[in-house]
Each structure stands twice: as C-alpha cells, then as structure tokens.
Rosetta silent file (secondary structure, phi, psi, omega in degrees, C-alpha in Angstrom):
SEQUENCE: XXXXXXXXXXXXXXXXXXXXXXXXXXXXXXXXXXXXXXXXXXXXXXXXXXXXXXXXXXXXXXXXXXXXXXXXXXX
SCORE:     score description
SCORE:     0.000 S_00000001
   1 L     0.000  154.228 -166.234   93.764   51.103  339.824 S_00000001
   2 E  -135.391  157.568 -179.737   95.686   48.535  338.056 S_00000001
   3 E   -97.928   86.207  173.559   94.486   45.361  337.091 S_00000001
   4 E   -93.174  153.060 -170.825   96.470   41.784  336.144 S_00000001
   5 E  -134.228  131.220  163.799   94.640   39.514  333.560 S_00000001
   6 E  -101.819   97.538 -116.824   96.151   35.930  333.075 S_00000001
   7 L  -155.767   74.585  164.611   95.579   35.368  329.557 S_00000001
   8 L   -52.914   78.300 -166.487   96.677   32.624  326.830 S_00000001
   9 L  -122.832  136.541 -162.158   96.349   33.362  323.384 S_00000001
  10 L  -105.758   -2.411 -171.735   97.550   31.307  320.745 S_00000001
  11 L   -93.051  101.093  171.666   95.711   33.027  317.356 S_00000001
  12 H   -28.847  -55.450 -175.587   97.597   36.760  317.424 S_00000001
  13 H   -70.007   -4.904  150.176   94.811   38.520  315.850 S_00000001
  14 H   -57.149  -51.849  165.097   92.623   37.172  318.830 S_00000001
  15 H   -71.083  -53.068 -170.714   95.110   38.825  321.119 S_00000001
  16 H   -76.165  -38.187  160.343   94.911   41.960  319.436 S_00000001
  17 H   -62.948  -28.810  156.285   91.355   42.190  319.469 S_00000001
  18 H   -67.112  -42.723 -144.891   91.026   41.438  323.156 S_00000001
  19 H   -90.477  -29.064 -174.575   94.101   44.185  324.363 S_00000001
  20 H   -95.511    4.537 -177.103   91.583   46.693  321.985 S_00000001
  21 H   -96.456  -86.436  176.954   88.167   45.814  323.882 S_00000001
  22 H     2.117  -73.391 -164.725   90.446   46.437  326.743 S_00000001
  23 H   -72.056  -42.133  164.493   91.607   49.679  325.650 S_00000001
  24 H   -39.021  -19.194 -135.252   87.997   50.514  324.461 S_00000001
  25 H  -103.621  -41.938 -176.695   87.632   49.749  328.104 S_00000001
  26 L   105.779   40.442  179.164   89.812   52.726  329.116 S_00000001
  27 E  -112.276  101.150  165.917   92.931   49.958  330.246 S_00000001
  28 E   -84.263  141.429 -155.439   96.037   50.858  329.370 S_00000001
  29 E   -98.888  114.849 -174.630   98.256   48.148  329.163 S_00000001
  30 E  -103.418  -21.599  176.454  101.753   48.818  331.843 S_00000001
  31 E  -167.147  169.658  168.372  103.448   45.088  331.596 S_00000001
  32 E  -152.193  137.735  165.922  103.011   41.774  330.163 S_00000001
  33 E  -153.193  126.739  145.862  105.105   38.664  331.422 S_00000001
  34 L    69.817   28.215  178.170  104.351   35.005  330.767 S_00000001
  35 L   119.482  -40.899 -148.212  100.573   35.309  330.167 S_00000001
  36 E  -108.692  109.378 -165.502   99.724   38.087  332.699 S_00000001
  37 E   -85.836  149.840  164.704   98.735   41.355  330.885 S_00000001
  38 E  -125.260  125.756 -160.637   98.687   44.085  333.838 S_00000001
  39 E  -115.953  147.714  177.216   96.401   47.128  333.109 S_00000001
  40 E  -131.122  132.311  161.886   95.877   50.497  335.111 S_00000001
  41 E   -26.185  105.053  125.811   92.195   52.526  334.593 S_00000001
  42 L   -59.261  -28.190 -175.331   92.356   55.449  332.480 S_00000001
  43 L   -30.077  123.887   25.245   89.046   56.046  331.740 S_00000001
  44 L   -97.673   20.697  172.814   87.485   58.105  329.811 S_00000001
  45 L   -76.684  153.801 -174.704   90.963   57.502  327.411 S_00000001
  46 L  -111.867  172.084  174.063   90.836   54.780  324.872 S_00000001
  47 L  -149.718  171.016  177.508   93.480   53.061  323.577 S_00000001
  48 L  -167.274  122.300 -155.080   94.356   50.808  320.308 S_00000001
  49 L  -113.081  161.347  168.650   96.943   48.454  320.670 S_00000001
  50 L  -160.150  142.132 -161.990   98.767   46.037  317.810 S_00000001
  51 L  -108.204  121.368 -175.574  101.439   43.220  318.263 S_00000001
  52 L  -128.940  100.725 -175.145  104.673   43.948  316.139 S_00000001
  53 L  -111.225   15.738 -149.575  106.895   41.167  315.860 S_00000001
  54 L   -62.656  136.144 -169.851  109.799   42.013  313.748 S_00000001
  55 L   -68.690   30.293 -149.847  112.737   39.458  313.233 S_00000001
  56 L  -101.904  170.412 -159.293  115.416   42.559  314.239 S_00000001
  57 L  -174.305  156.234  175.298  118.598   42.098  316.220 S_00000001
  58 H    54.332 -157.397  158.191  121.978   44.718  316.978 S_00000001
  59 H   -28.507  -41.475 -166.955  121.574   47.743  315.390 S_00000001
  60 H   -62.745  -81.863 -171.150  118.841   47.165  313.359 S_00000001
  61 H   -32.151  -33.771  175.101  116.559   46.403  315.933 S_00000001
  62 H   -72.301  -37.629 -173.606  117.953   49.908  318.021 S_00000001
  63 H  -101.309   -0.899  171.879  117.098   51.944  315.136 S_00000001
  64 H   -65.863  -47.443  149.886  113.836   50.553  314.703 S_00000001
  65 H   -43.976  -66.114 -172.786  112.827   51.181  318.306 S_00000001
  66 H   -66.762  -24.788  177.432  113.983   54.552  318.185 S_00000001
  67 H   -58.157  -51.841  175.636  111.977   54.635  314.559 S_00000001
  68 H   -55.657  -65.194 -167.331  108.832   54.167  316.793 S_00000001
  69 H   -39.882  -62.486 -150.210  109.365   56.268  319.928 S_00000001
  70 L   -79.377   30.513 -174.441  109.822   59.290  317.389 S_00000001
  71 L   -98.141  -29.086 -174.268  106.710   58.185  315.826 S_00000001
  72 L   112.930  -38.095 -174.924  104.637   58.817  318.875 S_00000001
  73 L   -77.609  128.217  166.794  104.497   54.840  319.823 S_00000001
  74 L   -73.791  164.817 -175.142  105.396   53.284  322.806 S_00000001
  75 L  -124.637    0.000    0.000  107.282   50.757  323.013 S_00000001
C-alpha cells in the first residue's frame, strides 16, 4: 500500500531520524518531490535511510553513483 507524507524539514539530521522511524515502521521510501516523501508497506522489513549530499557534477558525480549501486545502496 503506498503512502504520501507532506513533510518540511529544515534541520537534516531531523529528516534523517524521521525517514528511520519510518523505516523502523516497515516504509520504504519509493519517491520524494517538493516535500512529499511517498512510502509503500513492507512490513516485517526495516529499513535505515541517510541523506548524502555531495557537491559532485560530470563524471565525478557518475562514478560516484555507480560507487554506491556496487556497494549495495540505492540510489
């Protein structure tokens, strides 16, 4: 079942602590645009989310992505 949340935050580590009660929650997080997190049920999986904000651009940014994915992290 999926879920949108409308959602403001302006302290990051605020944000990151809600999107992990969330995930505690068994909500995996599927989109985010302009405030509005949208979540679909998973339960009984958990999740543990963190906000990554890296100044990257071009390449850089391309191999960094690709740094994740083969890390296991979505992106």
């Amino acid at each position: 079942m999926k879920t949108t949340v409308k959602k403001v935050f302006i302290d990051i580590h605020k944000e990151v602590e809600w999107l992990n009660l969330q995930g505690d929650s068994g909500l995996m997080l599927i989109g985010y645009r302009n405030g509005e997190y949208d979540f679909e049920d998973v339960s009984p999986a958990k999740y543990l989310y963190t906000i990554d904000l890296p100044n990257y651009s071009g390449g850089k940014k391309k191999k960094y992505l690709t740094f994740l994915e083969q890390s296991g992290i979505s992106v």
